[in-house]
C-alpha positions as CSV (number, residue, x, y, z in Angstrom):
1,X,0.0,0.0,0.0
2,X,1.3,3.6,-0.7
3,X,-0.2,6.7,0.0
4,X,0.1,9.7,-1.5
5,X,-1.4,13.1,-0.3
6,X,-2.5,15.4,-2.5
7,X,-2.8,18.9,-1.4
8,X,-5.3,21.5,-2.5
9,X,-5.1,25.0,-0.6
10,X,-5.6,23.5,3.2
11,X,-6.8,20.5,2.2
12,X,-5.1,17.3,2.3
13,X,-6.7,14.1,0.6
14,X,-5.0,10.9,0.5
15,X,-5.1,8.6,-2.3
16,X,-4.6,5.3,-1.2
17,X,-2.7,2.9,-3.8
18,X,-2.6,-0.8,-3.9
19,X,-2.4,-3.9,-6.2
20,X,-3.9,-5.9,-4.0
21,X,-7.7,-5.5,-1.9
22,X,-7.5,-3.8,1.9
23,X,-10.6,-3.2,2.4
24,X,-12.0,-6.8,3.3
25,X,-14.0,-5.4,6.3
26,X,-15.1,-2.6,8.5
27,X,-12.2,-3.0,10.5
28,X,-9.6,-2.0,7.5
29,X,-11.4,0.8,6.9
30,X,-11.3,2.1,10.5
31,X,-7.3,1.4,10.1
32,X,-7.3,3.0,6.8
33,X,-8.6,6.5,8.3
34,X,-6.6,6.1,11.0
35,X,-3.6,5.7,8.8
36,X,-4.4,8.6,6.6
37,X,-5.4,11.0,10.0
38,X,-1.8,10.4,11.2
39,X,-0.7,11.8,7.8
40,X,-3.1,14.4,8.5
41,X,-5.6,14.0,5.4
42,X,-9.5,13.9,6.4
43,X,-10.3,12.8,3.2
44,X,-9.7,9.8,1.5
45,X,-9.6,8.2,-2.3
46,X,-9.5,4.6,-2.7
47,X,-9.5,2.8,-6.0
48,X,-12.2,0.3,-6.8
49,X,-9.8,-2.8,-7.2
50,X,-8.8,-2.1,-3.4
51,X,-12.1,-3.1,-2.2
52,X,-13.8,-6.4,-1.5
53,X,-16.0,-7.1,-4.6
54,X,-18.9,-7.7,-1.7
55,X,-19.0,-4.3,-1.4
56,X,-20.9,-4.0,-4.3
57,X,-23.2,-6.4,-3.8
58,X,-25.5,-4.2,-1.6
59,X,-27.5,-7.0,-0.5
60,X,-23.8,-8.3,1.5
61,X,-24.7,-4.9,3.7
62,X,-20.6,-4.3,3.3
63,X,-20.8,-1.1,2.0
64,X,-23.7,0.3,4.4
65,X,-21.5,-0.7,7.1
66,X,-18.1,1.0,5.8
67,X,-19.5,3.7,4.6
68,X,-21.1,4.2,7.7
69,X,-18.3,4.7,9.8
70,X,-16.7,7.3,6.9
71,X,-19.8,9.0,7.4
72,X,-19.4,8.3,11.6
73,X,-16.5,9.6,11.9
74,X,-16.6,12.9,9.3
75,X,-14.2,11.3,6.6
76,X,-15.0,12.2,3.1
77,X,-14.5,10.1,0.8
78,X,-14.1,9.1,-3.3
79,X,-14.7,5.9,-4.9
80,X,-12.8,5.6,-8.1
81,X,-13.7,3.1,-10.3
82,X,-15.4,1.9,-13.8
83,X,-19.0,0.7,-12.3
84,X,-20.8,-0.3,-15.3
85,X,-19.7,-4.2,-14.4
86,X,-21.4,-3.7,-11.1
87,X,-24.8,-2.3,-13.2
88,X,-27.5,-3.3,-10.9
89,X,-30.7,-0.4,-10.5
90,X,-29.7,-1.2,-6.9
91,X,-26.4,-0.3,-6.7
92,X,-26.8,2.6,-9.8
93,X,-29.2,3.8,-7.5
94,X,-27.3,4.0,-4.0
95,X,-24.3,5.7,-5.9
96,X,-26.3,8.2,-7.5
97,X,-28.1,9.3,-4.1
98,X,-24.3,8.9,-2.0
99,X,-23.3,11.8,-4.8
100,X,-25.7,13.6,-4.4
101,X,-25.4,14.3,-1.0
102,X,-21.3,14.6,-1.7
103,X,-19.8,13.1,1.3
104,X,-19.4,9.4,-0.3
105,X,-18.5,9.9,-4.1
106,X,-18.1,7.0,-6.3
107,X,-16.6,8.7,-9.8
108,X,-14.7,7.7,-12.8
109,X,-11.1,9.4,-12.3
110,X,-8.5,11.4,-10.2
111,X,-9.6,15.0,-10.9
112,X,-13.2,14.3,-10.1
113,X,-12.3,12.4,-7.1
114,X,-10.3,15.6,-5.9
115,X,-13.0,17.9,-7.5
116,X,-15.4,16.3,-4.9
117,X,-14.2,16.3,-2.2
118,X,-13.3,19.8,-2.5
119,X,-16.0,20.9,-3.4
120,X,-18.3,21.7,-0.1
């Protein structure tokens, strides 16, 4: 895993890197802000391929409970990923409402990833 922090004005988001998946449960994602707090970035991008493909299977309730505790504990964050293989009216729907509200973002590259969650 390597993070790198990107900073924009007084904002620092962290962009977390991996080949292989570290979010398996809530657990890692509780470490994961933890991690990226220490660095002192209180928001957070993660790639698609670093999560547990359960996550997107909303009925697993993985998602609800990860993205809970982002939301818990204040942590913005951005989803980067191609979705369309996960294209369930479900799951379409749940990301479209989490952007809407702009504190969980699930978007298709870097810049909108930094773009929202900059954006207040």
């Amino acid at each position: 895993m390597n993070i790198v922090i990107h900073p924009v004005g007084e904002i620092k988001i962290a962009e977390i890197l991996s080949e292989t998946i570290l979010i398996r449960e809530v657990q890692d994602a509780l470490d994961l802000m933890a991690d990226c707090s220490y660095m002192g970035a209180g928001r957070i991008i993660l790639h698609e391929n670093s999560i547990l493909p359960d996550f997107f299977e909303l009925q697993t309730g993985l998602a609800g409970e990860i993205l809970q505790k982002f939301s818990n504990y204040k942590v913005k964050l951005a989803i980067i990923g191609d979705f369309s293989k996960h294209a369930r009216r479900s799951l379409m729907d749940f990301m479209y409402e989490s952007n809407k509200q702009g504190h969980i973002n699930f978007v298709g590259s870097l810049e909108k990833a930094i773009d929202a969650l900059t954006n207040e």
